[in-house]
C-alpha positions in Angstrom: 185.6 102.3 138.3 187.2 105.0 140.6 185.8 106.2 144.2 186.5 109.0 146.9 188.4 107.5 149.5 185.6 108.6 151.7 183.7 106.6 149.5 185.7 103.4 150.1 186.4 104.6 153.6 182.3 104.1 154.3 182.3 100.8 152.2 185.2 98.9 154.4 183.0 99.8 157.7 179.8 98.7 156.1 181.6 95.7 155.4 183.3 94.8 158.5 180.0 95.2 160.1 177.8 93.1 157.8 180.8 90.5 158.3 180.9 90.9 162.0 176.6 90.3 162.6 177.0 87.2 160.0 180.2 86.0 162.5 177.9 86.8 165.7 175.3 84.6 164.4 177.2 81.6 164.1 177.5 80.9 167.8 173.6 81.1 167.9 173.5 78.4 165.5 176.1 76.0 167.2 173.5 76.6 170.2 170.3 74.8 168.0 173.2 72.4 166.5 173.7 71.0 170.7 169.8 70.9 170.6 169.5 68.5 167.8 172.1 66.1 169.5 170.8 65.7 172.7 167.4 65.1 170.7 168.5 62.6 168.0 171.4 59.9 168.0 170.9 58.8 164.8 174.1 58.5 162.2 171.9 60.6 159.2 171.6 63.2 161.8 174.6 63.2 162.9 176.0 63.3 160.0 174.2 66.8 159.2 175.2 68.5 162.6 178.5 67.6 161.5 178.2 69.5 158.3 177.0 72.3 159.3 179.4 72.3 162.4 182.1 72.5 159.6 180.6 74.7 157.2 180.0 77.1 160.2 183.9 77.0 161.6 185.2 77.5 157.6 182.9 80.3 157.6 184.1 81.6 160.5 187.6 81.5 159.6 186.9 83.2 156.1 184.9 86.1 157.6 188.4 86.5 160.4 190.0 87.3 156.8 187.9 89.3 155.2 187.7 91.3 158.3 190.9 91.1 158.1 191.8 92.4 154.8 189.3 95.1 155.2 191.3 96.3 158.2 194.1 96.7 155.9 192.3 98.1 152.9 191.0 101.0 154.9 194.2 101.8 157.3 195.3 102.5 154.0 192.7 104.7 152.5 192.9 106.4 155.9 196.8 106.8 155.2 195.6 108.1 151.9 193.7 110.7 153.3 196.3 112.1 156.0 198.8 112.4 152.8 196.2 114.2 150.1 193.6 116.0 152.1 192.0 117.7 149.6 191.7 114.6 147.2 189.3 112.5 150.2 186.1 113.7 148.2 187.2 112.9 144.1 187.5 109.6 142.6 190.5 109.0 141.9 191.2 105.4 143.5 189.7 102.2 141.1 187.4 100.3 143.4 188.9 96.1 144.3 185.9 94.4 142.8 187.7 91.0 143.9 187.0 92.5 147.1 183.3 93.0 146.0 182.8 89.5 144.5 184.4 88.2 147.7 181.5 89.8 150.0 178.8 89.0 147.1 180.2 85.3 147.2 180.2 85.8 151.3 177.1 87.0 151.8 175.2 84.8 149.3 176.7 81.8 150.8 175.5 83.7 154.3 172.1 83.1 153.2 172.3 79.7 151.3 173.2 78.5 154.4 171.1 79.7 157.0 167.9 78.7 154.5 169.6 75.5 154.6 170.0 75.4 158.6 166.7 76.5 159.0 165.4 73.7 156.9 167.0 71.0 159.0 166.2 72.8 162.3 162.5 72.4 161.2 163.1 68.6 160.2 164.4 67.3 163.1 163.1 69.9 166.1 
């Protein structure tokens, strides 16, 4: 399917900013993880904290790149738009749905997660 680069322009900073709030919640969550430790010392537990210490950091990392690549994606729609003007409003780019499975995959994972989180918080706090 083609889009407007203005379009695609809006799409890469709604984007960035969903990926950015789910990136500033992680450091809230490390915060109840150090909660849970100095509570319980038991292996299961620690165990879990451990988890979700490493599901949080390879989120982390895979939220830096799709910031990333969304960077680049719209430096060069905005390139685009400097070099045809008159063309910002028509669709005539074809949308990166890998792109769009990526953030569908991110953002469902997002919440598989913090349900998860949430469930252990209220186990063991």
């Amino acid at each position: 399917m083609k889009n407007s680069i203005s379009h695609l322009h809006a799409v890469c900073q709604d984007w960035t900013r969903e990926l950015k709030f789910y990136k500033s919640e992680t450091p809230i969550f490390k915060k109840r993880l150090e909660e849970i430790v100095q509570k319980n010392t038991s292996h299961e537990i620690l165990a879990q904290v451990e988890h979700f210490e490493n599901k949080f950091a390879i989120m982390n990392l895979h939220f830096d790149e799709l910031i990333h690549d969304l960077r680049l994606m719209d430096e060069a729609l905005l390139k685009e738009a400097t070099q045809k003007p008159n063309f910002i409003s028509l669709k005539i780019i074809d949308d990166d749905t890998n792109l769009q499975e990526l953030m569908d995959f991110t953002a469902s994972d997002f919440g598989g997660t913090k349900k998860e989180f949430y469930q252990f918080l209220a186990k063991y706090l």
